[in-house]
N, C-alpha and C positions, 0 to 999 in steps of 0.2 A: 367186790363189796363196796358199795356206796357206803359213806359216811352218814351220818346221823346229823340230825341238827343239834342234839344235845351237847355235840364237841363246842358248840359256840354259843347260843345264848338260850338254852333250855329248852328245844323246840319252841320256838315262837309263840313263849310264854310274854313278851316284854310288853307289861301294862296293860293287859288284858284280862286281867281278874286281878281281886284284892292279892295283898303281899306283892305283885307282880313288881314293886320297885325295888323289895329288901332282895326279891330272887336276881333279879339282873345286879345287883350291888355285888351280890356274893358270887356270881359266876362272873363279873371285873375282876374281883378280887381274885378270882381260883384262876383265871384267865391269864392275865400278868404273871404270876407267880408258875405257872407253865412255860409262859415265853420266858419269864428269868432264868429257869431251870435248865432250857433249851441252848440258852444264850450264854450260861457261864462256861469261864474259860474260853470263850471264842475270839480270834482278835482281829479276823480280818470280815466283816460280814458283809453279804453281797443281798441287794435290793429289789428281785426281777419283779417288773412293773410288766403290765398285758402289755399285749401286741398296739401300737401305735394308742397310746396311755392319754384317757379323757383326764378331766379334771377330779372325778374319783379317786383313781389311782396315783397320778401326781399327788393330791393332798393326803391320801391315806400313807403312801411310802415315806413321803416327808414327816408326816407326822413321825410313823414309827421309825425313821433315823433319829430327829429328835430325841422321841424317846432312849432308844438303845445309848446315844450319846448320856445320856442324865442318867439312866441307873445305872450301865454298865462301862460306862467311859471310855465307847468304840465307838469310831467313827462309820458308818454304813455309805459305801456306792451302791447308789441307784443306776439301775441298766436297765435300758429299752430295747426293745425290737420294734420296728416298723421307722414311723416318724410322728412326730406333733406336729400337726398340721393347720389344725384352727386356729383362728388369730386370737379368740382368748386365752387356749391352748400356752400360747407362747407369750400372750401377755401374763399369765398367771407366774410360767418359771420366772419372769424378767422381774417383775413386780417383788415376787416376793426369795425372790432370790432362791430359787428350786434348783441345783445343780445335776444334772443326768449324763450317763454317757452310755452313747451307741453298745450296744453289746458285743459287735462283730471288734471291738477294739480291748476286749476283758476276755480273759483266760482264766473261767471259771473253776478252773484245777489252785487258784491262788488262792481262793477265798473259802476259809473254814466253816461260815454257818451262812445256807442258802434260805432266803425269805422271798414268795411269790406272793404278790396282792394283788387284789382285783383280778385275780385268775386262779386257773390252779388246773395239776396236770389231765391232763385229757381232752380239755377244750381248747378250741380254735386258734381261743386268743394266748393261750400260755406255748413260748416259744422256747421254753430252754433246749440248750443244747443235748443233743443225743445222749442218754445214759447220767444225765445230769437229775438228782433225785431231790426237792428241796428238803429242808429239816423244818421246815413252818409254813403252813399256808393261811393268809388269812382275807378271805371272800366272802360276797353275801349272793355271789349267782346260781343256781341251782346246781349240781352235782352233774358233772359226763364221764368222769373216770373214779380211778380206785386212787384214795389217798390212805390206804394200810401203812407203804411204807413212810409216812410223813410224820415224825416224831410228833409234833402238835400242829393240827388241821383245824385252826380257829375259823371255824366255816359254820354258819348260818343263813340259810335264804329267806329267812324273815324278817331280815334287815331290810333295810332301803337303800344302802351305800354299805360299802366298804369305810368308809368316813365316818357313818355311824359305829363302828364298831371298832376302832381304831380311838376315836373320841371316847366311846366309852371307857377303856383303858386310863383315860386322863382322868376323867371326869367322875369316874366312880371310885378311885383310886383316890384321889385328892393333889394329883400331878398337877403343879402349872404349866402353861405352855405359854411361850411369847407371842406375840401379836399376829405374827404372820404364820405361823402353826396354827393358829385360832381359826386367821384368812383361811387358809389352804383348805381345812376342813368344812368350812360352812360355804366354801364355793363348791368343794365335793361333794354334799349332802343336796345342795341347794340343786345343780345339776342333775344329780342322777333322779331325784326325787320329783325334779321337774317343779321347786317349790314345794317341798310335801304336798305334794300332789296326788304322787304314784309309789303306790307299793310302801307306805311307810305306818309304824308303829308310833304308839305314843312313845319310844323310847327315843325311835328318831329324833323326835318333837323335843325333846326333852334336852337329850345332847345338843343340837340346834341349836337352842336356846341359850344352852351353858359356851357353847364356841361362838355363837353370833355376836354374845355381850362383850366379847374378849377381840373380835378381830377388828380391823380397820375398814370402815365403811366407804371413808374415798377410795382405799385400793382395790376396793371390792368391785365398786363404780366404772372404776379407770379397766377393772380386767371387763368389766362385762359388756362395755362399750367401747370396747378395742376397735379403732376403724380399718376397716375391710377392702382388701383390694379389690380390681376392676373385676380379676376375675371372676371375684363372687358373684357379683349381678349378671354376668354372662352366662355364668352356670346356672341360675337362678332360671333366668329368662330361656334356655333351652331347657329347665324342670319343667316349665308350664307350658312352654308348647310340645312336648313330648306326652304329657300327661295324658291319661283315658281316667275315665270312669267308669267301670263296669260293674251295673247292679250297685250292692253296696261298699265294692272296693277303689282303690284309687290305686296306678300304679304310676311309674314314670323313669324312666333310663336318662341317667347324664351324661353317657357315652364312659371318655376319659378325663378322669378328674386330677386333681393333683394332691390329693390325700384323702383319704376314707373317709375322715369327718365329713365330710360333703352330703356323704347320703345321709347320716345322720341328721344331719343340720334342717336337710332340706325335708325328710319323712314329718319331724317336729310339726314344722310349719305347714306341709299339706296338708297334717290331722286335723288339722284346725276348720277344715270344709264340713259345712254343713252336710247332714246327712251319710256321712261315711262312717264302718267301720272298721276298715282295715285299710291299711295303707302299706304298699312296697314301692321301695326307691332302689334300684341300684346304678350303678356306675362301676366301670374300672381301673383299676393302676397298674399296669404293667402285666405280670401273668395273674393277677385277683381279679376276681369279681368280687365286689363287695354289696352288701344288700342289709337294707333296715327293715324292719318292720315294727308299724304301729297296730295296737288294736284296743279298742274298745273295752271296757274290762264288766265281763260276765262271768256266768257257772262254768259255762263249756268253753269259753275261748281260752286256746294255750299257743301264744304267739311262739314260744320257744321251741312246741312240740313241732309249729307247722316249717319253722325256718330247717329245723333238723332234718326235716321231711325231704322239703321241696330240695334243699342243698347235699341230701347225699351224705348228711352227718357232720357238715362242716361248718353248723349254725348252732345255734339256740341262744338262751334268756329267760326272759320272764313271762307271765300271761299277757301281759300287755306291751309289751318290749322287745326286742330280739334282734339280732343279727346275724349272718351271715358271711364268711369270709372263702371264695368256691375258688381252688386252684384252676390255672387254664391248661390244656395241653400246652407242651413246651413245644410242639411243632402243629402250624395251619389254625393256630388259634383265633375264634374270631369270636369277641366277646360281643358282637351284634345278635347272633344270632345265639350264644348261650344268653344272652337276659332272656331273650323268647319263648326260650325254653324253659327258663326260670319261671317267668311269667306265666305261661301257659301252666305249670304244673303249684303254681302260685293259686290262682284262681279256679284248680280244681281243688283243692286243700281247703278252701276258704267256703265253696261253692256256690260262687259268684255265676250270674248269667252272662258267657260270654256274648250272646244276645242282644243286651242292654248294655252296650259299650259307646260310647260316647266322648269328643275331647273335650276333657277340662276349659282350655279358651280357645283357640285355635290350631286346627291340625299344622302338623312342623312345616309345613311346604306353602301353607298360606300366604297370599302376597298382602303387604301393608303399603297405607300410604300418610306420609306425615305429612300432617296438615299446613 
């Protein structure tokens, strides 16, 4: 049994018709006083962040240790699986002082109440260990498993962040939070939202505003303009000559990268091509393929249906958003030839004229000559 959006902010009621600001007040209110309920008595509480954690999930987990420290006087580890890889990624823990530790170094048998954000069990990105069940989840990505046995599943996909909803706790409640709690959440909201861009509510808008007033704008500056190694442009410059156009899709393979954000990073920026509506990026790390996908946002398009499709269930997201994380064979694995196949059943999904394929700037084997 899927969950309900009603577990989290009223089916995606928030500011959409009149009263829509007293109803989100009172589901903060009813909200909080769930995680309190959840959370007493507890003394060791543990933090699982998704698999290789954006700046979503770093600001949403930090917020609610924050939290948990101020009402309930426990200190929460934050644990990852994957890695952070992006340099704002890691300018954001430096800056604002985000503390995390690797998961493979925590023995989840120590720790009395389990908290999973920005994920939750069934998908891709939620890595707990075997048999490990949490007592809270609180996400805004559409639903792939059954959260029955989850004491409180503060889940809503008519959020735009995890950030907004974690904010909202503060901010409907009448919590202060310190400066860099403020930071963490309006770089969360601002990222996932793409600038309230994508997928957001007037409540986003609203919480936004109330952490934007409160956070520090040079550190905000300093994470977003974090300077980038060589590698990036190398990676960059093999996006564009790997790239096709086919019809109105855009793909492109990065080969091997050195962290997942990469396809992320780089899908952003090829959306940006005139005339496209969908966009797949993948690259791999070791036995992953990993794959983004951008689209367009219409009635019929459902970026998260097509990533689950194409990947064998080991994808999804949003209608506009999505990703993908596709295990390799552990023996003769050749992720050259699985993107192809990715691709190929990419652009039947979408349906794109393989036909009408064309490179982006030039094919990868072009010779140049500097002037």
């Amino acid at each position: 049994m899927k969950p309900s959006p009603t577990n989290g902010n009223g089916g995606g009621t928030n500011g959409a018709a009149p009263g829509a600001g007293r109803r989100a007040h009172r589901e903060a209110v009813h909200n909080l006083r769930r995680l309190i309920d959840v959370a007493r008595g507890k003394r060791r509480p543990l933090i699982h962040l998704q698999h290789n954690p954006d700046p979503d999930a770093l600001g949403s987990a930090a917020a609610l240790r924050y939290l948990l420290d101020r009402l309930m006087g426990v200190d929460a580890t934050l644990a990852y699986t994957g890695r952070v890889g992006r340099v704002e990624n890691r300018a954001m823990l430096r800056h604002l002082d985000i503390r995390i530790k690797p998961s493979f170094k925590i023995d989840y048998a120590d720790y009395d109440l389990i908290v999973v954000v920005d994920t939750h069990p069934g998908a891709g990105t939620c890595r707990l260990p075997e048999g490990v069940v949490p007592d809270v989840v609180i996400d805004h990505h559409p639903s792939l498993g059954d959260m029955d046995d989850v004491a409180f599943p503060y889940y809503d996909p008519e959020f735009g962040s995890t950030s907004t909803m974690v904010g909202a706790l503060f901010v409907e409640n009448g919590i202060p939070m310190d400066w860099r709690i403020a930071t963490a959440l309006t770089y969360g909201i601002r990222t996932d939202t793409m600038d309230l861009s994508r997928g957001t509510t007037p409540l986003d808008e609203n919480i936004f505003r109330e952490v934007y007033g409160h956070s520090d704008k040079q550190v905000l500056s300093r994470i977003e303009r974090a300077r980038v190694p060589q590698a990036y442009f190398i990676t960059l410059e093999r996006a564009l000559r790997r790239a096709q156009v086919t019809d109105f899709a855009l793909t492109t393979y990065l080969g091997e990268i050195g962290h997942s954000d990469a396809v992320a990073e780089i899908a952003d920026l090829l959306f940006r091509l005139e005339g496209i509506k969908w966009v797949m990026v993948s690259g791999h790390n070791g036995p992953t393929l990993y794959c983004s996908i951008r689209a367009v946002q219409s009635p019929d398009v459902k970026a998260g249906k097509v990533a689950r499709e194409i990947s064998g269930g080991f994808g999804g997201g949003h209608d506009t958003f999505a990703a993908a994380q596709i295990p390799l064979p552990e023996h003769d694995a050749d992720p050259d030839a699985a993107y192809e196949d990715l691709r190929e059943r990419f652009l039947k999904e979408v349906r794109a004229k393989k036909t009408l394929t064309r490179p982006l700037t030039l094919p990868p084997d072009a010779k140049t000559s500097v002037p």
